[in-house]
BATORKE-40483 format. One record per residue (C-alpha): residue number from 1; chain; x, y, z. Coordinates in nm, 3 decimals. Layout:
! residues N
<site NUM,'A',<X,Y,Z>>
...
***
This chain:
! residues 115
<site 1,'A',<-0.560,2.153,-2.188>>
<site 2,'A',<-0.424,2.498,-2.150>>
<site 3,'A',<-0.763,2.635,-1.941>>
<site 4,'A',<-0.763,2.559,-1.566>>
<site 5,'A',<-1.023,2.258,-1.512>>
<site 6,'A',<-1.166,2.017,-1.238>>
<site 7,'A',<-1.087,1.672,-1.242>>
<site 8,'A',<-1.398,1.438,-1.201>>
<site 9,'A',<-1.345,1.077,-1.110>>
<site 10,'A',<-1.615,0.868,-1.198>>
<site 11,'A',<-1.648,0.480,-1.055>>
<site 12,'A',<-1.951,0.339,-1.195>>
<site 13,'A',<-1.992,0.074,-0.944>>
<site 14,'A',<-2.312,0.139,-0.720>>
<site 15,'A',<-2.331,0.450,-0.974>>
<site 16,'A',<-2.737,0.478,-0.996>>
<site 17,'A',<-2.755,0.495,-0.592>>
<site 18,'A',<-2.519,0.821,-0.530>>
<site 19,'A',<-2.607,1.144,-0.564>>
<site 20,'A',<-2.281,1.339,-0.547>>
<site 21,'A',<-1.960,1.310,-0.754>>
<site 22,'A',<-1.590,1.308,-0.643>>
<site 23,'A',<-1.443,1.617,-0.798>>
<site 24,'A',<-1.025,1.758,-0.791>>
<site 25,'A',<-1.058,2.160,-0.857>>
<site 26,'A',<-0.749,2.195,-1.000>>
<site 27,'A',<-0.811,2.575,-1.102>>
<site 28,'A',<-0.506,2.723,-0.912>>
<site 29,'A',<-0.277,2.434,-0.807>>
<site 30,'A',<-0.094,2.367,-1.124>>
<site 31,'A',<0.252,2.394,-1.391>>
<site 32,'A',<0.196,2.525,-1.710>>
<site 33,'A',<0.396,2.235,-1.939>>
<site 34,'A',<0.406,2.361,-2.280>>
<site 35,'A',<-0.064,2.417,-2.378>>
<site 36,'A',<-0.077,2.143,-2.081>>
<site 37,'A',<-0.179,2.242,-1.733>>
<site 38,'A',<-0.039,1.962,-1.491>>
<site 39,'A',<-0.111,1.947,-1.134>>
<site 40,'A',<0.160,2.034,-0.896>>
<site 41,'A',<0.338,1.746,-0.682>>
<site 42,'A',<0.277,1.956,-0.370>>
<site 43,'A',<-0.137,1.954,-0.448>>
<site 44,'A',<-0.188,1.621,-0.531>>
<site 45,'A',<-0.189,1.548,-0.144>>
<site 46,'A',<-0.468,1.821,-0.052>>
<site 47,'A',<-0.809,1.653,-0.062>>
<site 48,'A',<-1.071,1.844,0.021>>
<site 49,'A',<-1.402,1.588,0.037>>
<site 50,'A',<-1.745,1.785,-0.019>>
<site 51,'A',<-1.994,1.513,0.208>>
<site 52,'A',<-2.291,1.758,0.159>>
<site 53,'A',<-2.566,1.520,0.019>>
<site 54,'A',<-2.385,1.180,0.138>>
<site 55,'A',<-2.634,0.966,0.342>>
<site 56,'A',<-2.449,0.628,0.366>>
<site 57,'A',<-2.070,0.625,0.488>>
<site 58,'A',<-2.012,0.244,0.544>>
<site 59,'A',<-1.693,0.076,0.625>>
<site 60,'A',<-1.535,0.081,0.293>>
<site 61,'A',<-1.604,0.490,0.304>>
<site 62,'A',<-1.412,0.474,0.590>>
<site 63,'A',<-1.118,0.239,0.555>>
<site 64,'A',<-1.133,0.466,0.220>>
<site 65,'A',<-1.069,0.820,0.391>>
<site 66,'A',<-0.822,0.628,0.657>>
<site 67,'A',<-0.637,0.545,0.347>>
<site 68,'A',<-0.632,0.882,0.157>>
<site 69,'A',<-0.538,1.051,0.526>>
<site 70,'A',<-0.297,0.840,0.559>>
<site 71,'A',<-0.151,0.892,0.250>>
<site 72,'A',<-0.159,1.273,0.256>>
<site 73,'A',<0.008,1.286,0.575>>
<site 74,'A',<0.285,1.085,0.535>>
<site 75,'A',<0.633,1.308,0.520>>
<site 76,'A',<0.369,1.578,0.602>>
<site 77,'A',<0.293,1.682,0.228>>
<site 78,'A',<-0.074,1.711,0.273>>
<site 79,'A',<-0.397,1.677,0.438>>
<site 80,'A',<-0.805,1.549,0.411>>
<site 81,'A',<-1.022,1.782,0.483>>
<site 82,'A',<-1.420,1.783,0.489>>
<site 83,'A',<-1.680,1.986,0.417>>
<site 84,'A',<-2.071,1.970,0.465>>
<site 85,'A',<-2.053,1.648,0.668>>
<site 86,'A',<-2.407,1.560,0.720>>
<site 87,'A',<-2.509,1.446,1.107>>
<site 88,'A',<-2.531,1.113,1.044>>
<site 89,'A',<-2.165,1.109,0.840>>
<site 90,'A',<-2.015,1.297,1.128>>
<site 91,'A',<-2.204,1.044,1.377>>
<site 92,'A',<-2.026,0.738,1.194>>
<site 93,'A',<-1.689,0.954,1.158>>
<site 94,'A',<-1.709,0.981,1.525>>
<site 95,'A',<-1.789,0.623,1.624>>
<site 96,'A',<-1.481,0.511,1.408>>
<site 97,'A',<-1.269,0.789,1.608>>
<site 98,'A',<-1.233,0.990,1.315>>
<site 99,'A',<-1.416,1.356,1.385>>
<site 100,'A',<-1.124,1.460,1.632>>
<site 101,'A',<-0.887,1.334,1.343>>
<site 102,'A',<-1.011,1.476,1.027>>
<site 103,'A',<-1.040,1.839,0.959>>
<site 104,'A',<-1.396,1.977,0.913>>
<site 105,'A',<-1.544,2.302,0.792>>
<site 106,'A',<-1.871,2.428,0.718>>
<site 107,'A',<-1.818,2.436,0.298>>
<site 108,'A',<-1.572,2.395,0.095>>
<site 109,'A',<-1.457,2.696,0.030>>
<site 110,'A',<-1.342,2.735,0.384>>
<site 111,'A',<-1.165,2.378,0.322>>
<site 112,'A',<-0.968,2.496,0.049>>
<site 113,'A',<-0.891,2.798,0.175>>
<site 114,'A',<-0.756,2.645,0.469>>
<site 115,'A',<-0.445,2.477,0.308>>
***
């Protein structure tokens, strides 16, 4: 499409029980390719995860944002940042040794503002 969008991505599994959705804005960081916006290589790697109304964050969450991290750091071309973690999320986060890892702000506009 030639107007800026967000990118949803929707997994129905466990679908009735969550309350939030996984969302890419993808307003600024992308090529114009002919009427095609594309995402640019260098913002596929900035994550910026919106926890405000998460109340579970299990293991898989976790080996999940270990994974994504991971991947955005590697050769340095990105980063994972949060947003609205909830006390319990940043309870877990910091039981699994995570909160000193992961960057955290207070919303997400401060999150994406920070790359």
């Amino acid at each position: 499409t030639g107007i800026p969008a967000c990118i949803i991505v929707l997994d129905k599994e466990n679908a009735q029980a969550r309350k939030g959705i996984f969302m890419i804005d993808a307003s600024k960081g992308f090529v114009k390719d002919g009427n095609k916006n594309r995402l640019r290589a260098q913002d596929i790697h900035r994550i910026v995860l919106d926890m405000g109304g998460v109340e579970y964050f299990g293991s898989a969450a976790i080996r999940s944002l270990v994974v994504a991290y991971k991947e955005c750091r590697r050769w340095n071309r990105g980063d994972v940042r949060l947003a609205n973690v909830p006390d319990r999320v940043r309870h877990v986060l910091d039981l699994a040794g995570l909160w000193q890892v992961v960057q955290c702000f207070e919303n997400s506009a401060l999150a994406v503002g920070s790359f």
